[in-house]
N, C-alpha and C positions, 0 to 999 in steps of 0.2 A: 501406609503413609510413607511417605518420601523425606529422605534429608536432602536438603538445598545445601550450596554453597556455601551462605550462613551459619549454618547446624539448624536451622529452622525445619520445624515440621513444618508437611504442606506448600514448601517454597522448592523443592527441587525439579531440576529439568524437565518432567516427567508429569510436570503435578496443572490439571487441565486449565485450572484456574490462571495459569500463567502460559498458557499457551499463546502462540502466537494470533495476531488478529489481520485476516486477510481478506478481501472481498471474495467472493466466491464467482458471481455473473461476470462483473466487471472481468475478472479474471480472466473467465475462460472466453468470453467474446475476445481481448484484444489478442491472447494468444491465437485464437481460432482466425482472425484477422493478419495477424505477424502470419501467419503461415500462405494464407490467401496472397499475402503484397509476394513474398519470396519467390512464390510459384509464380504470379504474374509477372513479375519482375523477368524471372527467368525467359519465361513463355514471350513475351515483347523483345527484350535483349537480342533472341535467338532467331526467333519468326518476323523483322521486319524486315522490308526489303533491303539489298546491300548495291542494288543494282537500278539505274532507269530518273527518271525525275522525281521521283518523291525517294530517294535511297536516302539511307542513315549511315554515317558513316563512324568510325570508330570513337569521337570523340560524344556522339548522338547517343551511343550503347552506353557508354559512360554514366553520360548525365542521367540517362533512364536509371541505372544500378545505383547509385549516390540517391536519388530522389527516395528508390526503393529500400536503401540500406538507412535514411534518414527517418523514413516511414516507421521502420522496426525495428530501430532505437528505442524510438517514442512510445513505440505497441510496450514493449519489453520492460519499460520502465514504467508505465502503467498497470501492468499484469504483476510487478514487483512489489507495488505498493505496501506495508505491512508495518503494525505496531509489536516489537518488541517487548514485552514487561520482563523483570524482571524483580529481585531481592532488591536492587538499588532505586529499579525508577524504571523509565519507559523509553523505550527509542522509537520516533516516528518517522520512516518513510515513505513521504508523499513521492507526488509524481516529480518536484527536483531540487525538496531541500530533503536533508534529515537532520533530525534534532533530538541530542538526548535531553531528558528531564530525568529530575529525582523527583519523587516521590509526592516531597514537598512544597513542591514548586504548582503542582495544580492544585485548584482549588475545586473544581465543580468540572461535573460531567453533563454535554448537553447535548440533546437528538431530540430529533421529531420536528413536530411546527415546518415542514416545507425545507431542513436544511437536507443536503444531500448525501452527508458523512456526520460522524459523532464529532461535535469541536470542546475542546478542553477550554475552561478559562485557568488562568495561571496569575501567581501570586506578583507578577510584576505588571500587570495589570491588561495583558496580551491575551488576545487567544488561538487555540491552534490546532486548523484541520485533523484527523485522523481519517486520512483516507483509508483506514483498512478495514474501516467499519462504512459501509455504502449503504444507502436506502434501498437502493435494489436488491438487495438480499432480501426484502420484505422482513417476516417473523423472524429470521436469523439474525436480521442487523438488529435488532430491538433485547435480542437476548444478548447478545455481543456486546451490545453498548451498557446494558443491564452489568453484565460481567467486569468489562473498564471500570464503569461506577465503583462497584467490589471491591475493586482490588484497591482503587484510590482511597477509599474510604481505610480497609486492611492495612493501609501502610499510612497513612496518616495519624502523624500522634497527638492522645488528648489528654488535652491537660486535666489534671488530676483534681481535686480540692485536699489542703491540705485538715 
């Protein structure tokens, strides 16, 4: 068993329940795609003509490399995606906000039914993607989201009867 931050048992670094939550397909398709735009990118830049009536000239190589460097941005930030938990609460980045939460601020875990990511409802009456949990993962997302559920539930406090 682990010590956290906290002195908590079960809350440190280390401890899987608080592992990171990242898609796994999504992932490796858009990196495996960032890599495809880079090499094309290059391969056009260098092999069009410079010469004749259809030539590119140096402002044409440009615009192709910016197009290409915009392309996998996009891939890179997508392949980023990832829910954070932690002892205080959850940090989620999507494709291009990030948002911290404590703990207390969600109130329910929701997947399935046709959505595409696990989405949080939260106590200000909002709710909010987690893309790091995808339906494409199949069986994986469904234990992942299982796990978020967990951990919300764990750090949610109940009140007592006195």
């Amino acid at each position: 068993m682990s010590i956290g931050r906290a002195g908590t048992p079960g809350h440190g670094p280390r401890d899987p329940l608080h592992a990171p939550f990242r898609p796994r397909l999504a992932r490796a398709v858009s990196l495996s795609f960032a890599v495809a735009v880079v090499v094309l990118t290059l391969v056009l830049a260098i092999a069009l003509p410079t010469e004749g009536s259809g030539a590119f000239a140096l402002p044409d190589r440009l615009g192709i490399v910016l197009v290409g460097v915009a392309i996998v941005v996009f891939l890179w930030r997508q392949a980023s995606v990832v829910a954070l938990p932690d002892v205080e609460g959850l940090t989620v980045r999507n494709l291009v906000f990030t948002r911290r939460l404590a703990w207390a601020e969600i109130i329910s875990v929701r997947f399935g039914s046709g959505r595409p990511w696990v989405q949080l409802d939260l106590a200000d009456g909002d709710t909010l993607a987690v893309m790091g949990v995808q339906e494409s993962d199949g069986a994986r997302a469904v234990e992942e989201s299982r796990r978020l559920a967990t951990l919300v539930a764990l750090h949610t406090p109940v009140e007592r009867d006195s």
